[in-house]
C-alpha positions in Angstrom: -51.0 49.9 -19.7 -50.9 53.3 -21.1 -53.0 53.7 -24.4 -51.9 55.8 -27.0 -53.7 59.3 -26.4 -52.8 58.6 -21.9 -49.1 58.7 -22.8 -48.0 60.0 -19.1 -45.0 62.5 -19.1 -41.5 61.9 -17.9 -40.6 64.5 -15.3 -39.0 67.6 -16.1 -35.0 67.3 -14.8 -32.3 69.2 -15.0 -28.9 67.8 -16.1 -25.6 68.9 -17.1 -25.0 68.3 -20.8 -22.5 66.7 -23.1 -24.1 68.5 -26.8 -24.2 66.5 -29.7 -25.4 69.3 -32.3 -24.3 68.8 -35.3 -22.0 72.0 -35.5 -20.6 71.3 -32.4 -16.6 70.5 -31.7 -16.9 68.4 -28.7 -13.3 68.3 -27.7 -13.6 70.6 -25.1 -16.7 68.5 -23.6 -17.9 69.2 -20.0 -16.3 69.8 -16.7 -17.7 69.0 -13.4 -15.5 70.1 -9.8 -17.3 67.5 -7.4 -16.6 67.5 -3.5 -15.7 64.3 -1.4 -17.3 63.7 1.5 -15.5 64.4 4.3 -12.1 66.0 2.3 -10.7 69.4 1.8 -9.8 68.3 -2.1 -12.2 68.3 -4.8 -12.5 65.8 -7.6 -12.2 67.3 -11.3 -13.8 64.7 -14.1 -13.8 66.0 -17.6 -16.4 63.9 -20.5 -16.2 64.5 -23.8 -17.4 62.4 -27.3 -16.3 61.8 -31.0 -17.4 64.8 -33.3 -20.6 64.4 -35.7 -17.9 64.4 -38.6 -16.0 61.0 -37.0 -19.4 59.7 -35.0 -23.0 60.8 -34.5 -24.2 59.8 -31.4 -27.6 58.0 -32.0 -29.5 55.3 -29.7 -29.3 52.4 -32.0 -25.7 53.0 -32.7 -22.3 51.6 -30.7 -20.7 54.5 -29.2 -17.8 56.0 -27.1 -17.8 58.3 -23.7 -14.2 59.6 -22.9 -13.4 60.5 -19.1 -10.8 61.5 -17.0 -10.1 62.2 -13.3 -7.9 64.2 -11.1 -8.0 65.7 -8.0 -8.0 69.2 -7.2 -6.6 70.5 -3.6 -5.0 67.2 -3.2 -2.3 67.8 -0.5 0.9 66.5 -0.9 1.2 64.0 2.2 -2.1 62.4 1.0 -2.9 59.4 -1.3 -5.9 58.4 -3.5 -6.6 55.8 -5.4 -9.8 54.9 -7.8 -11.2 51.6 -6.2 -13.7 50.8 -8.9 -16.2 53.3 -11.6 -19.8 52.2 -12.4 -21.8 53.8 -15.2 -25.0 53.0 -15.8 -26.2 54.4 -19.3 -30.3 55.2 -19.8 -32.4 56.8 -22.3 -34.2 59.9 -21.8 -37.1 60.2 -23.0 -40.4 62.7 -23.2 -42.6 59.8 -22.0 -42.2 57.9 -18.6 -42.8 54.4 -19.7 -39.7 54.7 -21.9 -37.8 57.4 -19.9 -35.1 55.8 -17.7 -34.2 52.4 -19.6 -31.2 51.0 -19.1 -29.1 50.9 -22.5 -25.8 49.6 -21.1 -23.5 49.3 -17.8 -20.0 49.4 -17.0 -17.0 48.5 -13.8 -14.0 49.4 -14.3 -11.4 48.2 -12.0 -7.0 47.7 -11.6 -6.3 44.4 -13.1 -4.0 43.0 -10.5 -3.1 42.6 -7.3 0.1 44.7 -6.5 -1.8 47.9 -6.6 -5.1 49.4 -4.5 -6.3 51.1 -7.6 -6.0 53.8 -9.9 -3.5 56.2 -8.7 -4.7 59.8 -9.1 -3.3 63.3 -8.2 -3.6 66.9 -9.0 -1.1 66.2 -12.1 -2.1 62.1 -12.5 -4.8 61.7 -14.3 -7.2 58.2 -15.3 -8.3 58.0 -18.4 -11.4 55.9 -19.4 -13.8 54.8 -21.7 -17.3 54.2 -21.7 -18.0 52.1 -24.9 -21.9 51.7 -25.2 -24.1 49.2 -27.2 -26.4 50.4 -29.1 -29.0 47.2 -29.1 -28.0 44.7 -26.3 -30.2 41.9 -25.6 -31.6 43.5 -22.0 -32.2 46.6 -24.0 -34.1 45.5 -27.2 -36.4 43.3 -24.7 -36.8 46.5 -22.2 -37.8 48.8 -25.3 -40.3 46.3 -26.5 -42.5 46.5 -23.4 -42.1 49.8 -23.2 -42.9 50.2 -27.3 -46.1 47.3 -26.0 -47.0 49.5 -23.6 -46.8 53.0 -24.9 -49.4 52.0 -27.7 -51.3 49.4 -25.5 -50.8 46.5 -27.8 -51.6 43.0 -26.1 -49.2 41.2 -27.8 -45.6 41.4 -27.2 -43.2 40.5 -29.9 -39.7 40.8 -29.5 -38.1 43.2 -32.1 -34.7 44.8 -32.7 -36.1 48.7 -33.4 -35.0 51.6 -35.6 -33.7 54.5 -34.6 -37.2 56.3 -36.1 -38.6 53.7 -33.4 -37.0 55.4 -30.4 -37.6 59.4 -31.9 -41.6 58.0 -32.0 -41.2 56.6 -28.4 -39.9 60.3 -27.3 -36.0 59.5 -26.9 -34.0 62.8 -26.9 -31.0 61.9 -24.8 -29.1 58.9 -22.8 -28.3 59.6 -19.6 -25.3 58.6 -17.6 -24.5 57.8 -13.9 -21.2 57.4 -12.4 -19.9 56.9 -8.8 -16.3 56.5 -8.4 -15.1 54.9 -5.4 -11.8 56.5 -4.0 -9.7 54.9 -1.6 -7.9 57.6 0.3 -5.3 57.3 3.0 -3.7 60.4 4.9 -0.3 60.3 6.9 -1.6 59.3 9.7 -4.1 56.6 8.2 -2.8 53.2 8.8 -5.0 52.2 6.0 -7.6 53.5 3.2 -11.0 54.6 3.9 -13.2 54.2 1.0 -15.4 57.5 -0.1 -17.7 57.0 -3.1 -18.7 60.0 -5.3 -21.4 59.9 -7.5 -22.4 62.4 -10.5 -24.8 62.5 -13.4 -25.6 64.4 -16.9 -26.7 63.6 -20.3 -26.1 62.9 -23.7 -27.9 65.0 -26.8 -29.4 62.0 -29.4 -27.9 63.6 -32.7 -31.0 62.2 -34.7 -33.1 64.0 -32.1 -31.6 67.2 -32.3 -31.7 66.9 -36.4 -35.5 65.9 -36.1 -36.5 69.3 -34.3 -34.0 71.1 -36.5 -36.1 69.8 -39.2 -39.5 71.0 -37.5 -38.3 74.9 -36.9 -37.6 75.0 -40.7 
């Protein structure tokens, strides 16, 4: 365990970034242009979040990632389809016994059986959402032996925590990983090979960002 004055650090990472600051419009969100394996085309995925004025984005609280995907390049004679997105949704945080939690995971998937998937194109576009608990079950119990831990207290108690609790235990951020898997068949492919692309970036805490706002004052 590590006692309170050993508190080992998380590595240093770099990471695209959704901002939450609290003068920030986040309609215009962030862009990533991600290559297939294999393909000439390129997938485009857009992220964006509510605005501080409708919804700050805090750990404790239940929140909302918007998405979309098209392809870029795609040529005509070829056809892709989203098979299934995963997200996996983690904290970031300063420390390393809290940094990398998991907070909340998602699969999205077509709901019948008369299509392969998600149809995209360079003008059809998915559109998702990521909704995110703020305190499920698996997370409270994960943040309590990491909170046991960080202060090297014997005794674990299960606790819902504050979101002062998670600014004490270092969390700035959430993190989020997605891998999309495409189904994609030429015209010459009798059927669709499957090519998974993966990506990652992260999240600005709001109450993190107002905490170290408050410090520079």
């Amino acid at each position: 365990m590590l006692s309170g004055c050993e508190k080992e650090l998380a590595p240093t990472e770099d990471y695209d970034v959704v901002n939450t600051d609290t003068n920030s419009d986040l309609s215009s969100g962030l862009t990533q242009v991600l290559d297939v394996s294999g393909e000439e085309f390129k997938l485009v995925t857009e992220y964006s979040c509510d605005s501080t004025a409708e919804r700050t984005w805090r750990v404790t609280s239940d929140k909302f990632l918007y998405f979309n995907v098209h392809t870029e390049g795609l040529p005509a004679d070829t056809k892709v389809y989203i098979d299934n997105v995963h997200i996996d949704t983690t904290v970031k945080s300063e420390y390393a016994v809290v940094d990398g939690i998991l907070q909340d995971t998602m699969d999205d998937r077509i709901h019948n059986s008369q299509m392969l998937g998600f149809p995209i194109g360079n003008d059809t576009y998915y559109y998702g959402v990521d909704a995110i608990e703020g305190s499920n079950d698996s997370f409270v119990q994960s943040t309590t032996y990491a909170y046991t831990s960080y202060y090297g207290e014997s005794e674990y108690k299960l606790k819902r925590y504050t979101e002062s609790d998670y600014l004490e235990l270092g969390v700035y951020a959430n993190k989020f990983q997605f891998v999309y898997d495409l189904l994609i068949q030429g015209p010459n492919d009798e059927t669709p090979r499957c090519v998974s692309v993966n990506t990652d970036f992260i999240v600005n805490i709001t109450s993190a960002l107002e905490k170290n706002n408050q410090k520079t004052k």
